[in-house]
C-alpha positions as CSV (number, residue, x, y, z in Angstrom):
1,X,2.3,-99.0,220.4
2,X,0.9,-96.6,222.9
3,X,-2.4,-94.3,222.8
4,X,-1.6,-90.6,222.1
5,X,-2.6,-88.2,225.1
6,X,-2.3,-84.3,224.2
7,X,-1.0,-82.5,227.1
8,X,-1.4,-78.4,227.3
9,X,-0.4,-76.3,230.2
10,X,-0.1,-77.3,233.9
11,X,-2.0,-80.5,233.0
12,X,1.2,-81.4,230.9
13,X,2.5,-83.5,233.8
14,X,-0.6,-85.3,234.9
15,X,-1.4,-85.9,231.5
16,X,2.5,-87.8,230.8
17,X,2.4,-90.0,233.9
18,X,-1.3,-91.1,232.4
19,X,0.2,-91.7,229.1
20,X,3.1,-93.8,230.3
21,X,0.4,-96.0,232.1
22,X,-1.0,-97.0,228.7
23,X,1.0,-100.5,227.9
24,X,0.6,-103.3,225.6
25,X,-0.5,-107.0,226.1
26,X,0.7,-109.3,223.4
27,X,-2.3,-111.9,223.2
28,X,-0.4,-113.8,220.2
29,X,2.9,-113.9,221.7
30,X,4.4,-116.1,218.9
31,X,3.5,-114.0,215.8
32,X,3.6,-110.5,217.4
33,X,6.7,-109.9,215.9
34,X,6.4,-111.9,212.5
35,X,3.5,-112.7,210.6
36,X,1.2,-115.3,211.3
37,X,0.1,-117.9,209.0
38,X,-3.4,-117.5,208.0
39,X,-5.7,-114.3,207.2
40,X,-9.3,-113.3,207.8
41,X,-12.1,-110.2,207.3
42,X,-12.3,-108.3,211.0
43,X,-15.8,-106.3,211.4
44,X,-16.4,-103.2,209.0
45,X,-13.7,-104.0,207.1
46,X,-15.5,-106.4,204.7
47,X,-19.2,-105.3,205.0
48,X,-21.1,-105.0,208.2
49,X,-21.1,-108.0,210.0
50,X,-21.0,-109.1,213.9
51,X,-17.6,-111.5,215.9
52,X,-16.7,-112.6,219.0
53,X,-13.3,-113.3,219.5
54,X,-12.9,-115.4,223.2
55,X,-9.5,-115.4,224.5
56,X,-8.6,-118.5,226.9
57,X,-7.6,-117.6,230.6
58,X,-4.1,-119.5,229.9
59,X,-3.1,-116.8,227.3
60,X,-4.2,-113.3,229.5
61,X,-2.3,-114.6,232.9
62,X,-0.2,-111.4,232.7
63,X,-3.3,-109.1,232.1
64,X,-5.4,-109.9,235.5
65,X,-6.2,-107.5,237.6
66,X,-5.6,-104.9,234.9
67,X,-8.1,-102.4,233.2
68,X,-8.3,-102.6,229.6
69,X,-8.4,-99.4,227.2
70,X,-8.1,-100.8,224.0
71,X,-7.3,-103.4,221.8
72,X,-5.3,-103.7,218.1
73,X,-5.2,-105.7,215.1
74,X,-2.7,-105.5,212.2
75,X,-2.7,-105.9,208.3
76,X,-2.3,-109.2,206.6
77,X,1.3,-108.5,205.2
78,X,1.4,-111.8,202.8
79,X,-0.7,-109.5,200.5
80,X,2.0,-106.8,200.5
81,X,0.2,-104.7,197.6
82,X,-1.5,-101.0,199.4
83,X,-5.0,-101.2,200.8
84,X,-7.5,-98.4,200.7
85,X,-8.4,-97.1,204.1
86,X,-11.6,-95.5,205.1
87,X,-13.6,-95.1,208.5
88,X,-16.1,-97.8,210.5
89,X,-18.7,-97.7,213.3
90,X,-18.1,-99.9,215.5
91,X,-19.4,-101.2,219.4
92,X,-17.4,-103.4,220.6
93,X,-18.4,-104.6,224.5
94,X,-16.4,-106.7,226.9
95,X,-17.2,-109.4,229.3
96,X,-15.5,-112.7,231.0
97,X,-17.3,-116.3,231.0
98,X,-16.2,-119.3,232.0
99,X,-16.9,-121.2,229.0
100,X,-13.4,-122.1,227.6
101,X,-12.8,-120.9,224.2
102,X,-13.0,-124.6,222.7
103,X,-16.4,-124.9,224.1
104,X,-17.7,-121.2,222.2
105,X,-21.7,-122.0,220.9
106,X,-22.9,-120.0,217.4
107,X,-25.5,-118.1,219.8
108,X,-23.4,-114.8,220.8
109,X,-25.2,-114.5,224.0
110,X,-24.3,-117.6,225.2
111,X,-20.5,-117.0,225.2
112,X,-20.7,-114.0,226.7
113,X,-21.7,-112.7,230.4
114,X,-24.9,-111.5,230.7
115,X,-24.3,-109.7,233.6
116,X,-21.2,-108.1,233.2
117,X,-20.7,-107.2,229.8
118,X,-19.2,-104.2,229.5
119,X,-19.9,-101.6,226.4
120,X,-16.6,-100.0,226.0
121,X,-16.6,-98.2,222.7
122,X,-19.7,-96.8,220.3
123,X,-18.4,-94.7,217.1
124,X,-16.1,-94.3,214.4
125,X,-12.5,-95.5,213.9
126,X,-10.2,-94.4,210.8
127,X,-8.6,-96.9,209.0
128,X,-5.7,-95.9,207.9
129,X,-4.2,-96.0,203.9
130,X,-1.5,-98.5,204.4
131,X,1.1,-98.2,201.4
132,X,2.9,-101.6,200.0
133,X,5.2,-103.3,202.2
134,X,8.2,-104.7,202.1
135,X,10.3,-107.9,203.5
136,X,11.5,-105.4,206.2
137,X,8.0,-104.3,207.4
138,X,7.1,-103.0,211.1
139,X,3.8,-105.3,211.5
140,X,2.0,-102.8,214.2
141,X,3.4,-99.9,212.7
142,X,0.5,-97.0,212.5
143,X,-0.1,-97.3,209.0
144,X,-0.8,-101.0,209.5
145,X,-3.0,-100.9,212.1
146,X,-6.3,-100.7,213.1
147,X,-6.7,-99.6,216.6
148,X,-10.0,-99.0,218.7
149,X,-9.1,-96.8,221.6
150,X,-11.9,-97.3,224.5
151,X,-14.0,-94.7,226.0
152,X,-14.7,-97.3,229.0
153,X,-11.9,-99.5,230.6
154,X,-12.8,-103.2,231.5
155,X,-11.5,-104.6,234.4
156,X,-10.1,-108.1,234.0
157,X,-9.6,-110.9,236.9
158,X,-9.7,-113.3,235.1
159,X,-11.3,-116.1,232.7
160,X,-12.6,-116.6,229.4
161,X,-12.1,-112.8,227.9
162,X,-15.4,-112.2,225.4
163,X,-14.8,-109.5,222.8
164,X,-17.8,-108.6,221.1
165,X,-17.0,-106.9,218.0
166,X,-20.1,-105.1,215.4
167,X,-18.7,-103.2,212.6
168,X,-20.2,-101.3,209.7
169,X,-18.1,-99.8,207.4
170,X,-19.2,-95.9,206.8
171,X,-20.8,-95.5,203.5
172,X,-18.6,-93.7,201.0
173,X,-15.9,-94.8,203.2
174,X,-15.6,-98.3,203.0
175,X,-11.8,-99.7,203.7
176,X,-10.8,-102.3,200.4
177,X,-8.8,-105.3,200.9
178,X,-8.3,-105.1,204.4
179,X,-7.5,-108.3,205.8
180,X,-6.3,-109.4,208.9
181,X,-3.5,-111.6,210.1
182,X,-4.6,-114.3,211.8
183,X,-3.0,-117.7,214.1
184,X,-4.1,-121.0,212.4
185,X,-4.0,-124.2,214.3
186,X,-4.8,-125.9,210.7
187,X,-7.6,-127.7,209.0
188,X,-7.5,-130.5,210.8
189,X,-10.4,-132.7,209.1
190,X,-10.4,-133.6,205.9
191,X,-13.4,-133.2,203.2
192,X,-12.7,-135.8,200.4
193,X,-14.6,-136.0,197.2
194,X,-15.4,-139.0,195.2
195,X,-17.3,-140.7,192.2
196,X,-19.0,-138.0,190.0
197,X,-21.9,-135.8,189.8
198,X,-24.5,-136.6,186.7
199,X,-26.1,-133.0,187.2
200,X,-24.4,-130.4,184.5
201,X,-24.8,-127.9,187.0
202,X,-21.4,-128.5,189.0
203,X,-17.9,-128.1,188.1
204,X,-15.2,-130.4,186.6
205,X,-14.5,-131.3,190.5
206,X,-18.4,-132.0,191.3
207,X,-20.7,-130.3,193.2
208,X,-20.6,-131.1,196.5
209,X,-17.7,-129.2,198.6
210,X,-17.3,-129.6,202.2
211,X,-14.6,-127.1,203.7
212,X,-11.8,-128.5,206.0
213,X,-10.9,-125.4,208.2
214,X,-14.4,-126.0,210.0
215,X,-13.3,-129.9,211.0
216,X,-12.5,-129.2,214.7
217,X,-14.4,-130.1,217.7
218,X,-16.6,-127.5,218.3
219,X,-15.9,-125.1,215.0
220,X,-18.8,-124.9,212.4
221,X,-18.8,-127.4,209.7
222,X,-19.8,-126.3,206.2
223,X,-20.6,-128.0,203.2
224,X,-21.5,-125.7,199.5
225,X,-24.1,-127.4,197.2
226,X,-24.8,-126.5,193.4
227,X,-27.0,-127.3,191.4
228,X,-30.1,-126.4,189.1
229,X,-31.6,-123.4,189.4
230,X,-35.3,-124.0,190.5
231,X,-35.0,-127.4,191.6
232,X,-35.2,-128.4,195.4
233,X,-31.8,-129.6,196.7
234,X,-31.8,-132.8,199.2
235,X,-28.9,-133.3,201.4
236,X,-28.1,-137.2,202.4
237,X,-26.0,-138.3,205.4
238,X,-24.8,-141.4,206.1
239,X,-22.3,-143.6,208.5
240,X,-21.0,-145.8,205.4
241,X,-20.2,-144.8,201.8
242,X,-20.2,-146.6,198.6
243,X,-16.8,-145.6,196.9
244,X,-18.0,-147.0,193.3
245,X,-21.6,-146.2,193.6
246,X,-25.1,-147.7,193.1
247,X,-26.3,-147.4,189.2
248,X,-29.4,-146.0,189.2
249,X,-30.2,-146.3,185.3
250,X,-32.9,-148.6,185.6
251,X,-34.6,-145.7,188.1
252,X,-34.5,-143.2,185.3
253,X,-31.8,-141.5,186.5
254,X,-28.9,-142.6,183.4
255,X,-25.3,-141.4,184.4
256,X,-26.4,-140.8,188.3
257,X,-25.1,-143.0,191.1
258,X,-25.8,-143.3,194.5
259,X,-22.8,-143.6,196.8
260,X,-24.2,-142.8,200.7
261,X,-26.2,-145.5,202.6
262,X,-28.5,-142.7,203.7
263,X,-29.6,-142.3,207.8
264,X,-30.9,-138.6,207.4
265,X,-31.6,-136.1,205.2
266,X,-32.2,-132.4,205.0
267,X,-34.0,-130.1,202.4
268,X,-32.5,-126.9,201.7
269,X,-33.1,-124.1,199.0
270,X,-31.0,-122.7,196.4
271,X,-30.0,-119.3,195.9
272,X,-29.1,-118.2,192.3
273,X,-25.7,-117.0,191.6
274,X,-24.9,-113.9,190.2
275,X,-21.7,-114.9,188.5
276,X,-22.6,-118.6,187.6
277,X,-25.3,-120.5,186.1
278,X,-25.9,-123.1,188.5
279,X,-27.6,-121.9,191.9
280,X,-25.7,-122.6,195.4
281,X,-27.0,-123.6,198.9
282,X,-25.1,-123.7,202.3
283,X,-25.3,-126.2,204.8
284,X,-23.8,-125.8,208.1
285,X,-24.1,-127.5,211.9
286,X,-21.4,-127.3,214.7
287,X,-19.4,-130.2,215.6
288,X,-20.3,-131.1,219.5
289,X,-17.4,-130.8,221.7
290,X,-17.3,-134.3,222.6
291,X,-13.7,-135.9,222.7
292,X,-15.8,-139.2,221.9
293,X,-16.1,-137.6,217.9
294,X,-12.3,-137.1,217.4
295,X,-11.7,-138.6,214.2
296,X,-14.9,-139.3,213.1
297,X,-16.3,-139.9,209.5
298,X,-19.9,-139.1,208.0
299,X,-20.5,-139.1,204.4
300,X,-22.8,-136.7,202.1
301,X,-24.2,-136.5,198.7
302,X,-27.2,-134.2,197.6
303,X,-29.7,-134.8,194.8
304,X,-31.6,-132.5,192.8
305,X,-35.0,-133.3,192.8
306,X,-36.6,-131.4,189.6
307,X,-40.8,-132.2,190.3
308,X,-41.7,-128.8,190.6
309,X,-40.3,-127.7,186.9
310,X,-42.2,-128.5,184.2
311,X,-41.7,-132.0,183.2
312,X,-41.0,-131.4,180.0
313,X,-37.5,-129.6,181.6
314,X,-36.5,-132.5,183.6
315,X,-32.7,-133.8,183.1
316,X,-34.2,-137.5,183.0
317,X,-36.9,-139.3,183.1
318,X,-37.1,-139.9,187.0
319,X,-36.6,-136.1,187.5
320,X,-33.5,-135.9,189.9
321,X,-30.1,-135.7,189.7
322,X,-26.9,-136.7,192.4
323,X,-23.9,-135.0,193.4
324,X,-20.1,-136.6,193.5
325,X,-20.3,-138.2,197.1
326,X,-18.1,-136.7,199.6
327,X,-16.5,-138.3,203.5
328,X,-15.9,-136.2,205.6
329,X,-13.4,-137.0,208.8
330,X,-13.2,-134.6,212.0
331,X,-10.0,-133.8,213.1
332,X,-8.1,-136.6,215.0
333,X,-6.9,-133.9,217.7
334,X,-8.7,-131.8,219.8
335,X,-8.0,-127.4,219.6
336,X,-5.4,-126.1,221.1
337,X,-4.9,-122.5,220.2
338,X,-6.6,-121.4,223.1
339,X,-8.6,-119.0,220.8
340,X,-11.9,-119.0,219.2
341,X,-14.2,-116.6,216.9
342,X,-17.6,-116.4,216.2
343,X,-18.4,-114.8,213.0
344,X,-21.8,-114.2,211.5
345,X,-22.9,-113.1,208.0
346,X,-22.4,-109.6,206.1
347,X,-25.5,-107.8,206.4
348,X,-26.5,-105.0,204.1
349,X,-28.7,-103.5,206.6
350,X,-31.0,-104.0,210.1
351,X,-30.0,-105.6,213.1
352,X,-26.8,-108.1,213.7
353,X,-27.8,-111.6,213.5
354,X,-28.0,-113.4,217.0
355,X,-25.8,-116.2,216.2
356,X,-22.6,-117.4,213.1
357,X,-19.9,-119.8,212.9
358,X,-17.7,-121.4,215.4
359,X,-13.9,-121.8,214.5
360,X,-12.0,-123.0,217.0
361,X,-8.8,-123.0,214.8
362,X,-8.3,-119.4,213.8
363,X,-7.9,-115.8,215.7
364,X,-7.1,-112.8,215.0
365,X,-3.2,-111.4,215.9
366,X,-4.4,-109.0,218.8
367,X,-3.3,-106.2,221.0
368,X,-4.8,-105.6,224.4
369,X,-3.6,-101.9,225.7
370,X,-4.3,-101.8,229.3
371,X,-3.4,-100.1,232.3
372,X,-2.4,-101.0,236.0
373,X,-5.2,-100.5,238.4
């Protein structure tokens, strides 16, 4: 890969030795060359949405004391069918912290330096049209890639390397199906569902999910709830469960069963679902990086509560329902991919959220172009 230059005249051999200078920096030096095991969205490519990607000191040895001019990221090649191309605006800014990647926080600011962050790029990038692919596929070759070519260089000496990423795709130009390939260190935790849910609002599987690639130390823990639309969604925790579950017929509540020794609880609100009849809510908290959690269990179930729908409308006499319960385990081993992203939500329009979700588990397979000093 190298960053095009066009020479004219007597600037034609200036302009060559400033082209060879360009060179490449492998930050995923074990799937460079094949593909990696996981995929994900990258900014503008899937809506407009805002992530940092934080880059441990160990992986970027080779790059100190060089100025970096660009960085690129390659199509997920497991879906080999074409993707539509297109054209985002993107800002992506630079800086070096000496938080570890492990130790990232959901607040952007906080991961990166305040001081010396760097804005190195403002405007529009094509995306290219990538045509299908085949087993004997160039990952990085141009019709693959996605490269942002910086109008500023950063100096790097070393560190935590913060790359703050906002894309928004160009209206009438959005790129479709353009995924990412991405290093996964693996789920990790486990999310493990049990008993059953008395609410017909669920699935055959229940209706309480919690999702294991979140089940590091330090990533973002999510758990889906749905439910009835209009009624106000409770979520329990607890430190013990109750795998057969406490009958609570005589409370009303026929078919329902308690299965979490409840320490805390959190009210949430359903959205409706535009596909579904049952209405979802999202629930998430980072996991503290404390080694003293490896392996830990908590358990969850949510009720439905139903008082503010017309009585005559309630499931049940004692107007609530439960979920299925679920236990959920942190992973037994700290992260070591050395990686971490940030990721908030797709926004439609307005400004970036200030904070998203913490996976220390998953990166994107990056470039770094650079050039000696």
């Amino acid at each position: 890969m190298h960053t095009t230059i066009h020479c004219t005249g007597l600037a034609l051999t200036l302009c060559t030795a400033l082209s060879a200078q360009t060179k490449v920096f492998p930050v995923s030096p074990s799937f460079d060359a094949t593909n990696a095991p996981s995929s994900a969205s990258f900014p503008g490519l899937h809506g407009a949405f805002r992530q940092q990607i934080l880059v441990g000191a160990p992986r970027l040895a080779g790059l100190t004391g060089k100025t970096v001019t660009g960085l690129a990221v390659h199509r997920d090649v497991d879906w080999s069918s074409a993707l539509t191309g297109g054209s985002v605006d993107f800002e992506v800014r630079l800086s070096t912290s000496s938080i570890p990647p492990e130790n990232a926080v959901e607040a952007f600011d906080r991961n990166a330096s305040t001081t010396g962050q760097v804005l190195v790029f403002r405007g529009q990038t094509a995306i290219p049209n990538s045509p299908s692919v085949g087993p004997n596929h160039d990952p990085w070759a141009a019709q693959n890639t996605v490269t942002i070519s910086f109008s500023t260089g950063f100096a790097y000496t070393g560190g935590t390397l913060c790359i703050d990423v906002i894309g928004r795709p160009v209206a009438g130009k959005e790129p479709k199906l353009w995924y990412i390939d991405h290093e996964f260190e693996g789920p990790g935790g486990t999310a493990t569902r049990f008993g059953i849910t008395c609410s017909v609002f669920g699935t055959d599987r229940g209706n309480l999910v919690g999702l294991e690639r979140g089940l590091y130390l330090g990533s973002t823990m999510r758990i889906v709830l749905l439910g009835r639309p209009g009624s106000s969604p409770l979520l329990m925790f607890g430190a013990n469960g109750l795998p057969a579950g406490i009958d609570l017929g005589a409370a009303g509540a026929a078919g329902c069963r308690q299965y979490v020794q409840s320490l805390a609880a959190v009210g949430l609100l359903y959205h409706d679902s535009r596909t579904m009849p049952n209405a979802f809510a999202n629930f998430s908290v980072q996991i503290p990086a404390s080694r003293s959690l490896l392996g830990a269990k908590v358990f969850a179930q949510s009720v439905d509560l139903e008082a503010q729908l017309p009585r005559s409308q309630w499931t049940n006499s004692a107007g609530f329902t439960t979920s299925n319960g679920l236990e959920i385990q942190v992973a037994k081993t700290a992260p070591s991919l050395g990686m971490a992203t940030v990721r908030s939500h797709v926004v439609d329009s307005g400004p970036m959220p200030t904070s998203g979700e913490v996976d220390v588990a998953r990166a994107p397979v990056l470039r770094l172009l650079y050039a000696e000093k």
